[in-house]
C-alpha positions, 0 to 999 in steps of 0.5 A: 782501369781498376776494379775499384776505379771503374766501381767509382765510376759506375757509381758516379754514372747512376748518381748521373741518371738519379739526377737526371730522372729529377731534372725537368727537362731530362732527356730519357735516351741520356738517363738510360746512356749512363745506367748502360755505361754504369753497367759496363764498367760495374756489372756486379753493381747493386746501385746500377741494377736497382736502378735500371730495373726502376727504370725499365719498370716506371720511368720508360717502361720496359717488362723485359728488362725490368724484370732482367735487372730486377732478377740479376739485382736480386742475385748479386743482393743476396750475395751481398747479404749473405756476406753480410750474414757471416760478418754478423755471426762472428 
């Protein structure tokens, strides 16, 4: 699969577990099944970490790893606005 294939579908994978979380009858286990298989296919993914670390922070708390996700997300954040940051100055 290409890079840009598996972003779509991470993408699709978080929009899933969004839905999911708004459902009322959302089973937990399946929400966090289809962060972890956004993940896998998008390491890098934004969208995914911001969630997973929403997750693991309100929904099924976690400290460990929302703070994990919350650090990675972060990371790969201020890359992201960095990029941004030298579009902007040209």
């Amino acid at each position: 699969m290409s890079k840009a294939n598996s972003r779509v579908e991470a993408f699709k994978y978080v929009d899933r577990a969004i839905r999911l979380q708004l459902s009322e009858d959302a089973a937990l286990s399946e929400v966090e099944e289809c962060l972890n298989k956004a993940l896998k296919l998008d390491p890098d993914s934004v969208e995914a970490l911001q969630e997973a670390a929403h997750f693991y922070d309100a929904v099924m708390p976690n400290a460990r790893k929302a703070r994990r996700y919350a650090v990675i997300c972060r990371e790969k954040a201020s890359k992201v606005v960095g990029e941004m940051e030298e579009i902007l100055a040209q």
